[in-house]
C-alpha positions as CSV (number, residue, x, y, z in Angstrom):
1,X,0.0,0.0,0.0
2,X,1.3,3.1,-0.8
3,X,0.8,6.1,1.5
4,X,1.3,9.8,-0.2
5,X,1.9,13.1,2.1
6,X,1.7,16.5,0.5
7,X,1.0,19.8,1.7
8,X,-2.5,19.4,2.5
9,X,-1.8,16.2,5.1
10,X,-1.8,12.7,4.7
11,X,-3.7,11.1,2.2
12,X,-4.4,7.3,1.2
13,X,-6.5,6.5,-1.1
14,X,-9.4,4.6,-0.4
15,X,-9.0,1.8,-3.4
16,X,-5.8,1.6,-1.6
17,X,-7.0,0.2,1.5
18,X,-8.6,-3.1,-0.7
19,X,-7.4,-6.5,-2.0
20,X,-4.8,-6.0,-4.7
21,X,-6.3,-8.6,-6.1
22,X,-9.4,-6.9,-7.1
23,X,-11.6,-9.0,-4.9
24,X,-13.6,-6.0,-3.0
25,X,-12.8,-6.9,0.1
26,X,-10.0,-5.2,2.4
27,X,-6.4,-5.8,2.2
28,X,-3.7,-6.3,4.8
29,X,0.1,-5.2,4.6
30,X,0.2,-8.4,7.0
31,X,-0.8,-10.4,4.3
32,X,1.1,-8.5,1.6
33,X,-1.8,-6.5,0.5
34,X,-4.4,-9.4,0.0
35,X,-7.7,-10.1,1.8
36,X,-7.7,-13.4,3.8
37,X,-9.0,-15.1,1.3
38,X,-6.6,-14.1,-1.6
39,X,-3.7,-14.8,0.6
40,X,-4.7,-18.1,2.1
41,X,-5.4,-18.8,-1.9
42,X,-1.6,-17.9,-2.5
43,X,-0.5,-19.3,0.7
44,X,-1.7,-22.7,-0.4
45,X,0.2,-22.7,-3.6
46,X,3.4,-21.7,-2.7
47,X,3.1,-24.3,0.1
48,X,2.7,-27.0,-2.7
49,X,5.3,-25.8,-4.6
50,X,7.8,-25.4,-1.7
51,X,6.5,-29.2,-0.6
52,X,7.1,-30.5,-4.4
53,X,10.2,-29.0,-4.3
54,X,11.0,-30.5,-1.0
55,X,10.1,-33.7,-2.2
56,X,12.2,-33.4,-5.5
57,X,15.1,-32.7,-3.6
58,X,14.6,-35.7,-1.4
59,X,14.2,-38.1,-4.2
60,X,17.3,-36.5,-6.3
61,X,19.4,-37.0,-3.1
62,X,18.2,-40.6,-2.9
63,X,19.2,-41.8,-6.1
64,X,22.0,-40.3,-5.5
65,X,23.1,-42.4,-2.8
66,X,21.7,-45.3,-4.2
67,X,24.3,-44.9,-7.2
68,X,26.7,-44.4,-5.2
69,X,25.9,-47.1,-2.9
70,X,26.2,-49.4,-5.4
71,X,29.4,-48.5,-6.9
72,X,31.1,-48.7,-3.6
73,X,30.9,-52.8,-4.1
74,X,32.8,-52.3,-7.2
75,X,35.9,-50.5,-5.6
76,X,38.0,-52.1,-2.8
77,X,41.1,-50.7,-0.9
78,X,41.7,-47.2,-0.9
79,X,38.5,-45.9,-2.6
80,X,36.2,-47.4,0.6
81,X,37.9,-44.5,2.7
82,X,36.7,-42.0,-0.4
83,X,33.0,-43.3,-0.5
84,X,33.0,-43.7,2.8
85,X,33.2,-39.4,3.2
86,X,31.2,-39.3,0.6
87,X,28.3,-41.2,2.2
88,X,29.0,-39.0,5.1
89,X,28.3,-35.9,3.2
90,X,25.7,-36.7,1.2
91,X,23.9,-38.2,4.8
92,X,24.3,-34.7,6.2
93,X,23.1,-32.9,3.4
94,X,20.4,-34.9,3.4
95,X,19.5,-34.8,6.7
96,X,19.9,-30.9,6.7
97,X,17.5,-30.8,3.6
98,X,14.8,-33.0,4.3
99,X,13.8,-31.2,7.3
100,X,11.7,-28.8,5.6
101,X,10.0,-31.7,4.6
102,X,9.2,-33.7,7.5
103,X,8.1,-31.1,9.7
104,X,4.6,-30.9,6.9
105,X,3.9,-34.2,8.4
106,X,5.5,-35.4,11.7
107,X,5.7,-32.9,15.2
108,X,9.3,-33.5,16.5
109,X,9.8,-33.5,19.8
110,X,11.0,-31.1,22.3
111,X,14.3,-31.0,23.4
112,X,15.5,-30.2,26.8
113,X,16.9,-26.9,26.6
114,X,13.3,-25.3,25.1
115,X,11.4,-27.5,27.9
116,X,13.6,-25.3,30.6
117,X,13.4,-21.6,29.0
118,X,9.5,-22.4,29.1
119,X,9.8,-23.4,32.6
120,X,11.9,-20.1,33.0
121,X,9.1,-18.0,31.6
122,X,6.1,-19.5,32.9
123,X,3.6,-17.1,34.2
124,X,3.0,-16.6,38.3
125,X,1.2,-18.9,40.0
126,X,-2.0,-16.6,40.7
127,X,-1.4,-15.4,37.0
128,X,-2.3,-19.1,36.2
129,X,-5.2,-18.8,38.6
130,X,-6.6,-15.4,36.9
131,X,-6.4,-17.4,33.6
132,X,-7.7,-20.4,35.1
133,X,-11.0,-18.2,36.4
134,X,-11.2,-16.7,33.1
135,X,-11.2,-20.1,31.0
136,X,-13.6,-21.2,33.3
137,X,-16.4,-18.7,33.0
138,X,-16.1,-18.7,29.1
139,X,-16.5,-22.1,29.3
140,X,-19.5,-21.8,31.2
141,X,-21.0,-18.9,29.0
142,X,-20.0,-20.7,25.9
143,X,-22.0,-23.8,27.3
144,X,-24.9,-21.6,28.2
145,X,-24.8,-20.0,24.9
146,X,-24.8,-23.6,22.7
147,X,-27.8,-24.8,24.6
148,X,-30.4,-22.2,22.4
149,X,-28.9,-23.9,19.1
150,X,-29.8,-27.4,20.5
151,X,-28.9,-30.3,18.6
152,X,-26.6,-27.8,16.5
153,X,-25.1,-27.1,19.6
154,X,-23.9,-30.4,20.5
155,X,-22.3,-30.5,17.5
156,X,-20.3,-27.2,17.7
157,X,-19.2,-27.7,21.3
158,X,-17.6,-31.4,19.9
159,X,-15.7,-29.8,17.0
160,X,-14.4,-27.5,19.1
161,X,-13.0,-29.8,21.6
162,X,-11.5,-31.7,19.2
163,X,-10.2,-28.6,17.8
164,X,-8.5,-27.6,20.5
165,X,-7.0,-31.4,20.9
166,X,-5.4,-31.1,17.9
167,X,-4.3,-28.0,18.1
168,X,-2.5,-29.4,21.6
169,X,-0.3,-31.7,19.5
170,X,0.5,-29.0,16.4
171,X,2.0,-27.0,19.0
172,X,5.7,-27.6,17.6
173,X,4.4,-26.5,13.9
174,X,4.5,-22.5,12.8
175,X,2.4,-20.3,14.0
176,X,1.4,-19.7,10.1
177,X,0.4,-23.4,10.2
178,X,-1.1,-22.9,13.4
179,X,-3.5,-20.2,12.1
180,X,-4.1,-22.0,8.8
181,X,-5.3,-24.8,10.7
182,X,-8.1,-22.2,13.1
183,X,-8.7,-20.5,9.7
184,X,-9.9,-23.7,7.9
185,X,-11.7,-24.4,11.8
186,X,-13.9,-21.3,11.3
187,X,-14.9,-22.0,7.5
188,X,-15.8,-25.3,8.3
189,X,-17.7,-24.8,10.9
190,X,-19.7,-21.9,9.1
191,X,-20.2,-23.5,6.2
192,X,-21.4,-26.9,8.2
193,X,-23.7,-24.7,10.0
194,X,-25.1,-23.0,6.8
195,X,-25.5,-26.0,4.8
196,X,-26.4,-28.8,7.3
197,X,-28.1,-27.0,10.3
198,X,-29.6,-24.3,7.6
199,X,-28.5,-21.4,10.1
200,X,-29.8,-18.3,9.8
201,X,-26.9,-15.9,8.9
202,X,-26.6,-13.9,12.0
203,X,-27.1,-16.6,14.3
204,X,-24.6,-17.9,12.1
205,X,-22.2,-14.8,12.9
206,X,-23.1,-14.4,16.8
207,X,-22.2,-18.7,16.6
208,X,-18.7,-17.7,15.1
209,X,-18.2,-14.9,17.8
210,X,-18.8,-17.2,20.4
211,X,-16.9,-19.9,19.0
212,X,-13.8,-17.3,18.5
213,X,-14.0,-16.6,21.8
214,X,-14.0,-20.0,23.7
215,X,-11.1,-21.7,21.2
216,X,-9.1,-18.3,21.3
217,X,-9.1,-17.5,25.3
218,X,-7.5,-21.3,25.8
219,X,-5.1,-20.8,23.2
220,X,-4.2,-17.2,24.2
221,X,-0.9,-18.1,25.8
222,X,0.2,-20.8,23.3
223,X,-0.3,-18.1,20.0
224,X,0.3,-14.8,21.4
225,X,3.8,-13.7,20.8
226,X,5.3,-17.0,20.6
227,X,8.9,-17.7,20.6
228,X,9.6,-19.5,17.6
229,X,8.3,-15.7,15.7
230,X,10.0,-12.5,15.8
231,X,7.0,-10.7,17.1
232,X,8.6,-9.5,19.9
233,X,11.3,-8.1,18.4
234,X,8.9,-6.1,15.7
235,X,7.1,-4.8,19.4
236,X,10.7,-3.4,20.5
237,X,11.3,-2.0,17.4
238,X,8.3,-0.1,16.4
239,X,8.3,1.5,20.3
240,X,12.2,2.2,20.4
241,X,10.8,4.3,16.7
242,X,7.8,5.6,18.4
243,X,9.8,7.2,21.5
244,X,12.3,8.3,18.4
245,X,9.5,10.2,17.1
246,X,8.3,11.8,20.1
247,X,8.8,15.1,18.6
248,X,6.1,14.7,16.2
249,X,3.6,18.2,16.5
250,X,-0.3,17.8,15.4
251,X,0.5,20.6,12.6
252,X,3.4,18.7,11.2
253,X,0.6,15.8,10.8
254,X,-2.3,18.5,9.7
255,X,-4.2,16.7,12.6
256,X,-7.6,18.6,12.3
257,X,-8.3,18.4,16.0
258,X,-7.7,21.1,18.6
259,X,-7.0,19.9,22.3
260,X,-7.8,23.0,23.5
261,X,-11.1,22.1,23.4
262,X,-12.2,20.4,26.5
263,X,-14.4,17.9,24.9
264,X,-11.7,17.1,21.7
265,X,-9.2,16.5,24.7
266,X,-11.4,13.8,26.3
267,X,-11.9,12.2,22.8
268,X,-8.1,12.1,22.6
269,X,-7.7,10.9,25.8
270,X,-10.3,8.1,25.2
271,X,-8.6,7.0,21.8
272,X,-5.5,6.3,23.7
273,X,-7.0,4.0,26.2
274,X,-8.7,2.8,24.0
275,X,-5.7,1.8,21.8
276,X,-3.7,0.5,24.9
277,X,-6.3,-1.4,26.3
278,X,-6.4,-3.3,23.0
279,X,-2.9,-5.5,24.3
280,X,-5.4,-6.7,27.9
281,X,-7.6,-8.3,25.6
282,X,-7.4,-12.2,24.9
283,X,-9.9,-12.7,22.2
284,X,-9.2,-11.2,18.6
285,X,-12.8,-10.3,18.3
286,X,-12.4,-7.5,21.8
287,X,-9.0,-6.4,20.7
288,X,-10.8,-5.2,17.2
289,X,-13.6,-4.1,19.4
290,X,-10.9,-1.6,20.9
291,X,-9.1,-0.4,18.2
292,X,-13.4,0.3,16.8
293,X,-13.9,2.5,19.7
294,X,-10.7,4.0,19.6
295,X,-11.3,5.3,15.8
296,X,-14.7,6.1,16.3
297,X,-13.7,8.5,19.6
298,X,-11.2,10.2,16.7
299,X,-13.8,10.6,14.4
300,X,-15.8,12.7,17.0
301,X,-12.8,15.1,18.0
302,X,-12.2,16.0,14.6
303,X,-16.2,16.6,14.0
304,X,-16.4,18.8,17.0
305,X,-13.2,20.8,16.1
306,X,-14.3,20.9,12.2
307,X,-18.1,21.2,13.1
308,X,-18.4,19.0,10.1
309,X,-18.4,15.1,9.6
310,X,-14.7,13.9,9.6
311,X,-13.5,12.6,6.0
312,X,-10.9,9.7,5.7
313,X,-8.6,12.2,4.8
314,X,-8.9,13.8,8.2
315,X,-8.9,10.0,9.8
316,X,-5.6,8.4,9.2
317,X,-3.2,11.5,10.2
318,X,-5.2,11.6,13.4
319,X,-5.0,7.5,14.1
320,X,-1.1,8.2,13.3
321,X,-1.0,11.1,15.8
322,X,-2.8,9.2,18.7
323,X,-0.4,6.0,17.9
324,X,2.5,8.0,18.4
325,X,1.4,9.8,21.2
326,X,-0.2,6.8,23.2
327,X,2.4,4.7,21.7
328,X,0.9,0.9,22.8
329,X,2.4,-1.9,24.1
330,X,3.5,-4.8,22.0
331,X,1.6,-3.2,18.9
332,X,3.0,-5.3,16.3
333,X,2.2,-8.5,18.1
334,X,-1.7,-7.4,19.1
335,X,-1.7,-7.1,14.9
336,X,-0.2,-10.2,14.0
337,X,-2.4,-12.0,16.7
338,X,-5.7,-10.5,15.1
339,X,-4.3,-11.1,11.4
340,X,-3.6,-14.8,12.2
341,X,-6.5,-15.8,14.5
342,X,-9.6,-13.7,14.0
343,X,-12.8,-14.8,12.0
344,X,-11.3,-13.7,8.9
345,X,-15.4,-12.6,7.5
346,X,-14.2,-9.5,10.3
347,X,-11.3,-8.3,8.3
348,X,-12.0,-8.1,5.3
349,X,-15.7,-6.1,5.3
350,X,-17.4,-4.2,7.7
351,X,-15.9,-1.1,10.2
352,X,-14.1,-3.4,11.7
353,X,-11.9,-4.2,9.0
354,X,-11.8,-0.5,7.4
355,X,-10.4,0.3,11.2
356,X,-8.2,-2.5,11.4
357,X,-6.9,-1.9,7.8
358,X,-6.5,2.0,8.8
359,X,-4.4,1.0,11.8
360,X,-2.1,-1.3,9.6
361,X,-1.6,1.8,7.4
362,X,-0.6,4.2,10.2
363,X,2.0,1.6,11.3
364,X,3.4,1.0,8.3
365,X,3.2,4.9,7.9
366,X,5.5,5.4,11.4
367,X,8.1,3.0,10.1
368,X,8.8,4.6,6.9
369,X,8.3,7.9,8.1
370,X,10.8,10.2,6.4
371,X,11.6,14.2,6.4
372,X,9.1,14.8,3.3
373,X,6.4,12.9,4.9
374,X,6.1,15.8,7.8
375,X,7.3,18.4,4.9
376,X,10.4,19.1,7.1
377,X,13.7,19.2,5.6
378,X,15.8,16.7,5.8
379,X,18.6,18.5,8.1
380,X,15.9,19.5,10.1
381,X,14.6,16.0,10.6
382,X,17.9,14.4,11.4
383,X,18.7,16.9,14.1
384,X,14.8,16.2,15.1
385,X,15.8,12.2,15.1
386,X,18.9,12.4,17.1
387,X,17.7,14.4,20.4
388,X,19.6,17.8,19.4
389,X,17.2,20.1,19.0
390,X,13.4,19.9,19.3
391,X,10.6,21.9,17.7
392,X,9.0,22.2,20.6
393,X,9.8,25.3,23.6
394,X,13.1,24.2,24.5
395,X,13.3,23.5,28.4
396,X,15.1,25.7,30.4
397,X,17.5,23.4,32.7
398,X,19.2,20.9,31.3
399,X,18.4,17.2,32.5
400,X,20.7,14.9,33.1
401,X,20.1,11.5,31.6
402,X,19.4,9.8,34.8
403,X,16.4,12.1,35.6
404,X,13.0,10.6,36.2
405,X,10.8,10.7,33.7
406,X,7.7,11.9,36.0
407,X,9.9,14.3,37.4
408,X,10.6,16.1,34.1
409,X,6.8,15.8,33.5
410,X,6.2,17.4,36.8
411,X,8.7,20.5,35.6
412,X,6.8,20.8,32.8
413,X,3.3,21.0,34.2
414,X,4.7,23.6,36.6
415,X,6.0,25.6,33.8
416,X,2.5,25.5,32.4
417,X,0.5,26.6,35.6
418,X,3.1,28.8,35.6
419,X,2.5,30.2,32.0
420,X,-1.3,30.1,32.9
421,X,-0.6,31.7,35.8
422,X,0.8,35.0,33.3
423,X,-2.1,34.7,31.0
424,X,-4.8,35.1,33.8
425,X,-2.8,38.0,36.1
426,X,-2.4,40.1,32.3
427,X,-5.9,39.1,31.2
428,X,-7.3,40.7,35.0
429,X,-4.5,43.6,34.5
430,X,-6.2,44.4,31.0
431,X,-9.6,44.2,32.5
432,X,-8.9,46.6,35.3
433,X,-7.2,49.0,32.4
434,X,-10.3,48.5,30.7
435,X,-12.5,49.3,33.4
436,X,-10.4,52.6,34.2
437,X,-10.3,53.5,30.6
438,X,-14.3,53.6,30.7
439,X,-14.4,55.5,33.8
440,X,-12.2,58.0,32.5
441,X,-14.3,58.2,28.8
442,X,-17.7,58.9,31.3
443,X,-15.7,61.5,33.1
444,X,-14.4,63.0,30.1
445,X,-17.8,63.3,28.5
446,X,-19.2,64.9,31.1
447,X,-16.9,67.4,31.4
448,X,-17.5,68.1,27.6
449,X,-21.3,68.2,28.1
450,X,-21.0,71.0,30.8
451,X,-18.6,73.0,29.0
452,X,-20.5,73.6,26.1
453,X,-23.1,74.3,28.5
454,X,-21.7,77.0,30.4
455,X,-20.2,78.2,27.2
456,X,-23.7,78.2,25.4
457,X,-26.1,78.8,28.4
458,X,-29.8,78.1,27.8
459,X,-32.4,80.9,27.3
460,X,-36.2,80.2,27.4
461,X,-37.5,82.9,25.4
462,X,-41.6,84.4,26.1
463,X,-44.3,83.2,24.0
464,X,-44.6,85.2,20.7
465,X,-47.7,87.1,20.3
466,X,-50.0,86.0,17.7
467,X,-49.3,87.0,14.3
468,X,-51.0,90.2,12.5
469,X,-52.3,90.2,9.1
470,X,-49.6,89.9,6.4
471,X,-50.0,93.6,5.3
472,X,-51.2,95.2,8.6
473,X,-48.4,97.1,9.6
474,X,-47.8,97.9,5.3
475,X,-49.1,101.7,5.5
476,X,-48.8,102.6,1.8
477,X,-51.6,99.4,1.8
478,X,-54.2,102.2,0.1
479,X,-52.2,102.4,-2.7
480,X,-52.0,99.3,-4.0
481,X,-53.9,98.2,-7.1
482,X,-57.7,96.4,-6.4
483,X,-57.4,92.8,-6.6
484,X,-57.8,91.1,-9.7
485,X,-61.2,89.7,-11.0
486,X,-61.8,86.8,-12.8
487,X,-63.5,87.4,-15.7
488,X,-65.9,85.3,-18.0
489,X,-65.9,85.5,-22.1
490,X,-69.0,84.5,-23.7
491,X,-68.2,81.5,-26.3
């Protein structure tokens, strides 16, 4: 999948997010782009190649010795010494190459030294007990929960004990062989419930949720992280990058969400926990349930910041920013678990698997996150990368590298109070200023008011006496010509 970054923010296109194999449903970088069913369909077939292959080699390698077996009788003397290495060799090789094969069809044993790191690692005893407790009431709820499918159920609960029999003794194959085998579980017992039982389709589903849940909490500390992977060391890397990349502002992201806001703040707050309860979970089902809430708490920040509906565009920057800011424990592990065990129907439609497929993005995002991707330059992101300048307020002491880390974060919390502390005394001090500058604006305008008034004194002047005819006080009035008449002309 590729992932673009340009001025505007991060942007991935949606087509990106499906199958590359055209399919419709939603790809996983886990499974190289392919949904589950594409890649268990490519899975398959370079299995059976790598098994004919396996078993071409075996055969050549046979004949080989065979031949020359045989023309050992036909030498004597010095040349027995000769085949004699040669035998050995060829034995070797053969024994070194013909392991890939076996291990398709036989569990080896386990040998000594594995038997005692185990011991070494094995959980507490009252961790045992919590698990113990836990087992037991799925078990009981998963009992409860056959009995309204009836005869159905009876069947279900039997296939999954002898699931998780066999399962028991495939412990020594791969983990990818391990979740092949829960994978083919989960079809077969849909299909066996669509087709024989004619289940409806969401009892169908709710029967595949519970089902998830009872196989996956027994298996939880046989398939999570186990040794023979290099999941753990993926978890180390991805935080030691993380912590690398603490740095990282909201702008640089163009995160659309404002913390200042009381209410974004919560969201973000809840999208962390949300994202770092994921790892408590056991089942795959309640870690995607997590990662659900913890997108859909994002999706609300950046609606109340924007006051508009959030777009996917806005979405993935945000999931990246509340990765590296919560930055969750064994992350890498939590998506390989989900990738390898979960009801694969899950992943590839539904929110769910858009979330999921989101979250595999921003990860693969973080790892490959360059200068150009956070349009920094690239001197600017190496000093960034190696600790010697920030772009963030630089503190004022300098810590030594033995300092507590909740000790640094109490400094800074101080500083802030203390900064708050400034903002509120100059906010009062520009209130009182305000206040005084009103005063003196009243004062001064009545001031004005009486000036002009003592300058321009008001006079009430008697009432006028009524008015005389127009030409009464005229005295030439005699001589003036008679009005005119009007006059009429006969027609």
């Amino acid at each position: 999948m590729s992932l673009k970054s340009e001025r505007r923010g991060i942007h991935v296109d949606q087509s990106e997010l499906l199958c590359k194999k055209g399919c419709g449903y939603y790809g996983n970088p886990a499974w190289q782009g392919f949904c589950s069913k594409c890649w268990r369909e490519e899975y398959h077939k370079a299995r059976q190649k790598q098994i004919q292959e396996d078993w071409e080699l075996a055969e050549r390698l046979q004949r080989e010795e065979e031949e020359a077996f045989a023309s050992s009788h036909s030498t004597q003397g010095a040349q027995s010494l000769t085949f004699s290495k040669f035998e050995e060799k060829k034995t070797n090789e053969k024994t070194r190459k013909v392991t890939t094969v076996k291990k398709f069809f036989s569990a080896s044993s386990r040998t000594g030294a594995k038997k005692e790191i185990q011991e070494a690692k094995a959980p507490s005893p009252s961790i045992h007990r919590q698990a113990s407790i836990e087992t037991d009431r799925v078990s009981k709820e998963f009992i409860e929960f056959l009995k309204t499918y009836h005869k159905p159920g009876q069947d279900i609960y039997k296939q999954c004990k002898m699931f998780l029999e066999a399962m028991h003794h495939k412990r020594e194959l791969s983990i990818e062989e391990q979740s092949e085998c829960a994978q083919d579980f989960y079809q077969n017992v849909a299909e066996k419930l669509q087709t024989r039982w004619k289940v409806s389709p969401e009892r169908v589903e709710k029967a595949m949720d519970q089902i998830e849940k009872y196989i996956m909490t027994r298996l939880y500390k046989y398939v999570f992280c186990p040794e023979t992977t290099d999941d753990e060391k993926k978890d180390l890397v991805v935080q030691k990058r993380i912590r690398a990349l603490h740095w990282v502002t909201p702008q640089m992201l163009c995160v659309p969400v404002n913390e200042e806001i009381p209410e974004v703040s919560d969201m973000v707050v809840k999208a962390i926990t949300d994202i770092i309860e994921m790892d408590s979970k056991r089942v795959p089902r309640d870690k995607l349930a997590c990662i659900t809430k913890c997108s859909k708490h994002i999706f609300n920040a950046i609606k109340i910041t924007k006051n508009e509906p959030a777009s996917a565009d806005d979405f993935l920057p945000t999931l990246i920013y509340i990765v590296l800011k919560g930055n969750p424990p064994r992350l890498q592990s939590n998506i390989q678990y989900i990738t390898r065990f979960c009801n694969p129907s899950r992943l590839m439609t539904g929110e769910d698997g858009y979330y999921f497929t989101n979250l595999c993005c921003a990860v693969a995002f973080i790892e490959k996150l360059d200068a150009q991707s956070l349009n920094l330059s690239q001197e600017d992101f190496d000093r960034y990368m190696s600790g010697q300048t920030s772009p963030k307020k630089q503190e004022s002491e300098n810590w030594s590298p033995d300092v507590c880390l909740g000790v640094k974060q109490m400094y800074k919390n101080l500083d802030l109070l203390s900064q708050l502390n400034e903002r509120q005394e100059r906010i009062v001090s520009e209130a009182k200023k305000l206040e005084r500058d009103l005063i003196d604006w009243t004062d001064g305008i009545t001031k004005e008011v009486q000036d002009i008034v003592e300058k321009y004194p008001l006079e009430i002047k008697p009432k006028n006496q009524a008015l005389a005819a127009i030409d009464s006080e005229n005295v030439e009035n005699d001589k003036l010509p008679p009005p005119l008449q009007p006059q009429v002309y006969a027609g």
